[in-house]
C-alpha positions, 0 to 999 in steps of 0.5 A, spaced: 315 508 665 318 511 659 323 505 658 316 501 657 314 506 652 320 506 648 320 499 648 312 498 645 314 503 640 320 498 638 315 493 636 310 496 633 315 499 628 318 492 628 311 489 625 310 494 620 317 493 618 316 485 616 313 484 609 306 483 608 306 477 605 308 474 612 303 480 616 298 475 611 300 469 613 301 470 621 293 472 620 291 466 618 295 462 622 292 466 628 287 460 631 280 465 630 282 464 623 284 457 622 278 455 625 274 458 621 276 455 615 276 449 618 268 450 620 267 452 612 271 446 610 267 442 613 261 445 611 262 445 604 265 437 603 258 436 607 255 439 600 258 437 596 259 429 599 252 429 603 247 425 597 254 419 597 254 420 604 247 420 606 246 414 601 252 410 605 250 412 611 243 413 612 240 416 618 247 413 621 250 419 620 247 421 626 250 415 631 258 418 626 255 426 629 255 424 637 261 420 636 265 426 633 262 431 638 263 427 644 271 425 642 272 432 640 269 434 648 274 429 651 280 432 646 277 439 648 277 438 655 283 433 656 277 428 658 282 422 657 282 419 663 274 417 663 276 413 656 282 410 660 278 407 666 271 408 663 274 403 657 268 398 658 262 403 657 266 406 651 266 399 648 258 398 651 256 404 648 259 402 641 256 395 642 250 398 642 250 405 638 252 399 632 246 395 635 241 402 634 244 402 627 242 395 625 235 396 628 233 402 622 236 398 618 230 394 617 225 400 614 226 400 607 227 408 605 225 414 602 228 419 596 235 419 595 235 412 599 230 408 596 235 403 593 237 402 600 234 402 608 234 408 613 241 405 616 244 406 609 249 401 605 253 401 611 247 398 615 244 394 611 251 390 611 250 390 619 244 385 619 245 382 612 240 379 607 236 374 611 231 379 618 232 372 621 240 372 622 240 380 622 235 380 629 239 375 632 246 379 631 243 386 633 240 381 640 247 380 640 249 387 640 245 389 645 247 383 650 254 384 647 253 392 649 250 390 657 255 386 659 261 391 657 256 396 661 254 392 667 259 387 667 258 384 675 251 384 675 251 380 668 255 375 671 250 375 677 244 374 672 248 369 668 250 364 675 242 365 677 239 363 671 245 357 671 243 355 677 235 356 676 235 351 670 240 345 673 234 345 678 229 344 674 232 340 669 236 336 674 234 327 674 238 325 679 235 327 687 240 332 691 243 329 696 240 329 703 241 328 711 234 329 714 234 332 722 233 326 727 231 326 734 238 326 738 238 320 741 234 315 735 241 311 732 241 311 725 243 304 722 249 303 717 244 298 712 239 304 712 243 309 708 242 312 702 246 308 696 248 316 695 253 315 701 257 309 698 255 303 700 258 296 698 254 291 696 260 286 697 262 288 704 257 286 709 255 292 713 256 292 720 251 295 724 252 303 727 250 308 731 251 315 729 248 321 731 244 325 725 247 331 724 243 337 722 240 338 716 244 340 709 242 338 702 247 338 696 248 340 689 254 336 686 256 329 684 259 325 688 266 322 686 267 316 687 274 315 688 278 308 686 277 305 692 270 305 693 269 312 697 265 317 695 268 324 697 264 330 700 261 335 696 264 342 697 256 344 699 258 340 706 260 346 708 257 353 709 257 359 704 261 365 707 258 371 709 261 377 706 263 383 711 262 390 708 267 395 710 265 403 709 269 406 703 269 413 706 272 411 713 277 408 709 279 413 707 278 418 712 283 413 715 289 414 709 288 422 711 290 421 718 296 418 716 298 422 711 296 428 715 299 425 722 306 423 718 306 430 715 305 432 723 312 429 725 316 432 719 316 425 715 313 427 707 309 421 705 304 419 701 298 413 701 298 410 695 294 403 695 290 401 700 289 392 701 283 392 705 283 385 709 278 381 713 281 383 720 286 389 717 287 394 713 294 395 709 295 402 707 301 402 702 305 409 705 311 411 699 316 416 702 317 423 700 323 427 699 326 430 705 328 438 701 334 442 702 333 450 700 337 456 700 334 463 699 336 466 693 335 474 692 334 476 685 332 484 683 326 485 679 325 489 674 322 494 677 329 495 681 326 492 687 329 485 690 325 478 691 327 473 696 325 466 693 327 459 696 330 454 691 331 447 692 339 445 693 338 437 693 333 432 696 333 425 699 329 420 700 326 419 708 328 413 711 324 408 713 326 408 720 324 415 720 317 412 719 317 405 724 319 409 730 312 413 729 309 406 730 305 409 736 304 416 735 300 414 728 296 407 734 294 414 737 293 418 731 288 412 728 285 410 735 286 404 734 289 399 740 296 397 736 298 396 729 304 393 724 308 396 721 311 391 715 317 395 712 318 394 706 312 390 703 315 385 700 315 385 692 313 393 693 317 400 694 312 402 699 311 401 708 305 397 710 302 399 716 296 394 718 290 398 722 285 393 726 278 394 722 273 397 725 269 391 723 273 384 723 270 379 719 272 371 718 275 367 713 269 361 711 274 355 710 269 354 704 270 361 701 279 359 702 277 352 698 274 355 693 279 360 691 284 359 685 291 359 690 288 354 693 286 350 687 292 351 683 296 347 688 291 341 689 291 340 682 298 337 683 298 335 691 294 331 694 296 335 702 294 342 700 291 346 705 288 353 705 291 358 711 286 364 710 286 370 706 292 374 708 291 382 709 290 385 702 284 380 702 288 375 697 286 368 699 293 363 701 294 356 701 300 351 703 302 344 700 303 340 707 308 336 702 313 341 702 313 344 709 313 338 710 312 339 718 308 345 720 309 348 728 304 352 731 303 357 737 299 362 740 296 364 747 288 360 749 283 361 745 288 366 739 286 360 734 290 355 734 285 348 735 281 352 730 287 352 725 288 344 726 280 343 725 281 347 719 287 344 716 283 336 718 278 338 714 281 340 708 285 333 707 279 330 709 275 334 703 279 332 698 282 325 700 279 318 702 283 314 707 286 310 702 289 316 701 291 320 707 291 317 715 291 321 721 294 319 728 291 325 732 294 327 740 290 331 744 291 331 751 287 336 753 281 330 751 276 335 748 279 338 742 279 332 737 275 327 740 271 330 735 274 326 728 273 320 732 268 317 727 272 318 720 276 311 718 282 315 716 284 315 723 289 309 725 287 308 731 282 312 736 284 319 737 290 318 743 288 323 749 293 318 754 300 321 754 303 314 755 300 312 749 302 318 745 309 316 746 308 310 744 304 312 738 310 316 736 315 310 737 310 306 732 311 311 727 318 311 728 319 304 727 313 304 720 318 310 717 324 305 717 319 300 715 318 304 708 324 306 707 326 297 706 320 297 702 322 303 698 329 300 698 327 294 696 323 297 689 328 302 687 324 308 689 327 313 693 320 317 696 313 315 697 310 318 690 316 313 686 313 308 690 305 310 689 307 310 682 305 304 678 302 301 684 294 298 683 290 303 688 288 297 693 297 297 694 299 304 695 302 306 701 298 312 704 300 319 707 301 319 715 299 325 718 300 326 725 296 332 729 299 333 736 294 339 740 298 341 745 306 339 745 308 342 753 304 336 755 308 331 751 315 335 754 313 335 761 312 328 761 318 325 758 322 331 754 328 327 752 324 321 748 318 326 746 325 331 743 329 324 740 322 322 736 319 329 734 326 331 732 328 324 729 321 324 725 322 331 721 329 329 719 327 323 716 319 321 715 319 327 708 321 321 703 316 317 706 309 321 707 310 321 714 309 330 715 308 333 723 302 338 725 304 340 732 302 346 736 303 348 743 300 353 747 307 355 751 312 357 745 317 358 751 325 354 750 323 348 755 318 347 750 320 348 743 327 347 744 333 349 739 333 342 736 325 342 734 325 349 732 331 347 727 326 341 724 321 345 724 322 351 718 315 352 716 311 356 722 305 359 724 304 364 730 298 367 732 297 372 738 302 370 744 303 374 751 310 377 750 315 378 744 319 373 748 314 368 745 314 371 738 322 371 739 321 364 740 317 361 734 318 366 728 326 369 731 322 376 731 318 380 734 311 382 731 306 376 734 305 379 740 301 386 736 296 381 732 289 381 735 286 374 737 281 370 733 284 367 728 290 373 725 296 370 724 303 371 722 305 366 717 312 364 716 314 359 710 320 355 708 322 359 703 321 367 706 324 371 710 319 375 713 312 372 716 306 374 713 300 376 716 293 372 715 287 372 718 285 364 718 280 360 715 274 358 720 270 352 721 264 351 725 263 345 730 256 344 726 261 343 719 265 339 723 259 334 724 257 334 717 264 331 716 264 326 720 258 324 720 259 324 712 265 320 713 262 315 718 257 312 714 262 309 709 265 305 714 262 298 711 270 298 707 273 296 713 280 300 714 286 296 718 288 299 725 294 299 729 293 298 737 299 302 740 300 297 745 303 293 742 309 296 741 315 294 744 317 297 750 324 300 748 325 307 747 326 309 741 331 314 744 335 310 746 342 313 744 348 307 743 353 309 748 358 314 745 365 312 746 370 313 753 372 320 753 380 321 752 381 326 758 378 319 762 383 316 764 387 323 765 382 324 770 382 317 774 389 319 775 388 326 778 383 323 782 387 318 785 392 324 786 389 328 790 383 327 796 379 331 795 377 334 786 372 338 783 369 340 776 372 347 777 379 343 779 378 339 772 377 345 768 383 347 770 387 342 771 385 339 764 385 346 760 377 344 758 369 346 759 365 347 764 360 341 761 366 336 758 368 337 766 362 335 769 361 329 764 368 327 767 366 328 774 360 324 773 364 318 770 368 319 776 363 318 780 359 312 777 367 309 777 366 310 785 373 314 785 370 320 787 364 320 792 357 324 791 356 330 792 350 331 799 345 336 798 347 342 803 342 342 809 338 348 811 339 350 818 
């Protein structure tokens, strides 16, 4: 105690030793004073300017006194962040703080401002000479001011007024379809001119079921070859599925608090809510190292304090082999670790929603990706929305063959109905043809009243196999076409061709690959594999998809012809093995979530599909059936030669042959294994030998044993 008393008196002597010019000026640099003057400062030029001011700004100095007291709040308070997040309100507020201005400045004023108006020389600047043009800037203050404030409502506002004057000013009638008995047959002479028809072509009578009722908005394209695209409106406006914020985020505490738990330091910093899954983006923590360190304070005792020696980062195996633990945690029947997200220094884990919604194939169409890659390809194609709620699309040019698998009923028909119709959407036959195969006869039956198809929907296997040997032989016809006009793909060939002469992209659509292979597995293999090395110059592009991904059905040959993939919910990780060389299929949750694996990724990324209703479906094609007064050609796959196209040329006798003739007219009795051993060779080079061996009649057939 007396060495605290000693040491005040010290400094107190110190400050009455220091001269008193600097005792003066540490007075006034002490901030009570400092802002005292600052106040009489203020108060005095106020005085002295107020009439110059008052004359400049009339009664706008109120507006210029919020302003000041409100930016001296937010530096008093360290508000900054509300300007930087709030940065519209604060445009808005001075949109219509200027507005307020312009309005007073229309009353003549009084006393020092009668040579002006009540909002000074300033305000009177803001409306000008002329009321009228001064009432329409201060209108346009005020809308400018709104739209800053309540941006979204806004813009809902302007679309509604939008669309309420196109309705009423709108000449031409909207399109129509109106609601028929089901059995009354609607005639091809009796439909709308609206829907293309042509007068030079004499229609044919057809018989076509009416579909339900749906009304358009939009014009119809006329494409160069006489065909009317479908309008946009052909398909349902999406219903939008809303998630509760506070569940959200409740969940993000959970996991924080269940890695915390575990002693794993991590943190969610963003969070991409998606139509069936939530992806919370977990950065890792620190894992700290402390030593204690023991220092005497001043009253002689000791403390203890803990410092930090080093830390490093937690690995992220530390945070993926908590995968079932944080399932637990979250009550959630299984989630995806996705580590790491790619473009992005953070863990994804995917949690299932407790609400799953769909993606509409109208809301995918309408969506910027989707557009951007239409612009340039006539194939593009809408996939779904991925887990962050981001719409993706796909250029089926570029894939160029796409093979998709999932267990019954994950989702798989409805993809291909969705990828149909987007072609069908945005492309007239002269465009884009289709050869569908559907074995299981109920799937795509339904498109057999579009004219884009080649031939009726293929349910036969026999007539598949032909199909496919037609369209081996029309990809080596292309390519003598191509040959002859120096072009070397199908888009230099279409090029400088009149519309009535270009060549059409093929697309062939298979539903279910495994009644294919089990019915001819060598020539299915040969011709699948033989088109997707060859057919990409030729805009011939594979959609196949099969129910059993397993090694007898997508075999190493097809896989590796096949780069682009689509996995939907599959029983085992031997599955997901088998079509994305990964696990991670056999967690995704069924009706429509998917895994995604483009050519050019590395790792397959997670999507919900795009979906597409039966009654959608129908509107297609009945839009579509009723132009079939412009004849398209067919092709009969009967007609095709009976030569299987997989008909290999004989390879050459193998060397070893003759060494093996004369081991076999050594020795009475030989074996595959004796020629292995003999010849220093494989099993499977030895048992060509020994079949070769047998078709000469040296070596006899082996007979099946007989159970006793």
């Amino acid at each position: 105690m007396s060495k605290a008393r000693s040491g005040s008196k010290l400094r107190g002597k110190a400050k009455e030793s220091r001269p008193a010019w600097k005792r003066f000026f540490g007075f006034l640099a002490s901030p009570v004073v400092r802002r005292l003057i600052l106040i009489v400062v203020t108060v005095v030029l106020l005085y002295v300017l107020w009439e110059g001011m008052l004359t400049l700004f009339g009664y706008g100095l109120i507006i210029i006194a919020i302003a000041l007291g409100s930016l001296v709040w937010v530096a008093w308070r360290r508000q900054f962040s509300v300007v930087k997040h709030r940065w519209n309100w604060v445009l808005g507020g001075i949109s219509l703080a200027f507005a307020v201005w312009g309005i007073i400045s229309f009353f003549p004023g009084e006393g020092i401002l009668r040579q002006a108006t009540l909002g000074g020389t300033f305000g009177q600047s803001i409306i000008g000479d002329s009321n009228i043009v001064g009432g329409l800037g201060v209108a346009g203050l005020v809308l400018l001011g709104i739209i800053f404030i309540i941006p979204r409502k806004s813009w809902n506002a302007a679309k509604n007024s939008w669309r309420l004057l196109t309705r009423v000013f709108r000449r031409r009638p909207r399109v129509s379809f109106p609601r028929r008995a089901p059995a009354e047959a609607i005639p091809l002479e009796a439909t709308s001119p609206e829907v293309g028809a042509v007068d030079e072509v004499e229609a044919k009578p057809a018989l076509l079921p009416s579909p339900p009722v749906w009304q358009s908005e939009h014009e119809l394209i006329l494409t160069p070859g006489g065909w009317h695209l479908p309008p946009i409106d052909i398909l349902d406006k999406p219903a939008e599925v809303k998630l509760d914020r506070a569940d959200i985020d409740q969940r993000a505490r959970l996991i924080e608090e269940a890695l915390v738990s575990y002693g794993v330091e991590a943190k969610v910093v963003q969070v991409n809510i998606g139509p069936t899954v939530t992806q919370f983006g977990v950065e890792p923590g620190w894992d700290r190292k402390y030593k204690e360190v023991r220092e005497r304070g001043r009253d002689g005792s000791y403390e203890t304090k803990m410092e930090e020696v080093s830390r490093t980062r937690v690995r992220v195996d530390r945070i993926t082999s908590l995968e079932k633990d944080l399932a637990l945690a979250l009550a959630a029947p299984s989630i995806r670790i996705e580590a790491p997200v790619p473009g992005a220094s953070v863990v994804g884990i995917e949690v299932p929603n407790t609400v799953f919604g769909s993606v509409a194939l109208r809301s995918a169409i309408e969506s910027a990706a989707f557009q951007k890659i239409k612009a340039r390809s006539k194939l593009a194609i809408a996939l779904g929305k991925g887990a962050g709620g981001e719409a993706l699309a796909a250029d089926l040019t570029r894939m160029p063959h796409l093979l998709i698998a999932g267990a019954t009923g994950s989702g798989k028909t409805v993809c291909l109905n969705s990828i149909i119709c987007c072609l069908l959407l945005h492309n007239s036959p002269d465009d884009v043809r289709f050869i569908m195969v559907d074995p299981k006869r109920v799937e795509l039956v339904t498109f057999n009243g579009v004219p884009h198809l080649l031939a009726p929907v293929v349910v036969d296997t026999d007539k598949a196999i032909k199909a496919l040997r037609w369209l081996s032989q029309e990809m080596d016809s292309r390519y003598r076409q191509f040959a002859q006009a120096g072009a070397r793909n199908i888009e230099g060939y279409n090029k400088d061709r009149s519309p009535g002469e270009e060549l059409p992209y093929l697309v062939l659509i298979i539903d279910e690959l495994a009644d294919l292979m089990m019915t001819a597995f060598d020539e299915v293999e040969h011709a699948l594999c033989r088109l997707a090395q060859l057919a990409r110059a030729t805009g011939i592009h594979l959609v196949v998809a099969t129910q059993r991904p397993s090694v007898d059905v997508i075999t190493g040959l097809i896989k590796a012809n096949f780069p682009t993939r689509i996995s939907f919910a599959v029983t085992s990780h031997i599955d997901s093995r088998t079509i994305l060389d990964m696990v991670g299929a056999e967690k995704l949750l069924g009706r429509g979530d998917m895994l995604y694996m483009p050519t050019e990724a590395s790792k397959p990324k997670r999507l919900q599909g795009s979906f597409v209703s039966d009654v959608e479906i129908e509107r297609l094609v009945y839009f579509w059936g009723n132009q079939r007064q412009i004849e398209m050609s067919s092709v009969d796959f009967d007609e095709v030669a009976e030569r299987p196209l997989s008909a290999r040329i004989a390879a050459p006798p193998d060397p070893l042959l003759e060494d093996a003739k004369r081991l076999a007219q050594e020795y009475k009795h030989i074996s595959t294994s004796f020629l292995q051993r003999r010849l220093r060779i494989g099993y499977p080079r030895a048992a060509r030998l020994m079949e070769a061996l047998q078709q000469a009649g040296l070596v006899e057939a082996a007979q099946p044993e007989r159970e006793s």
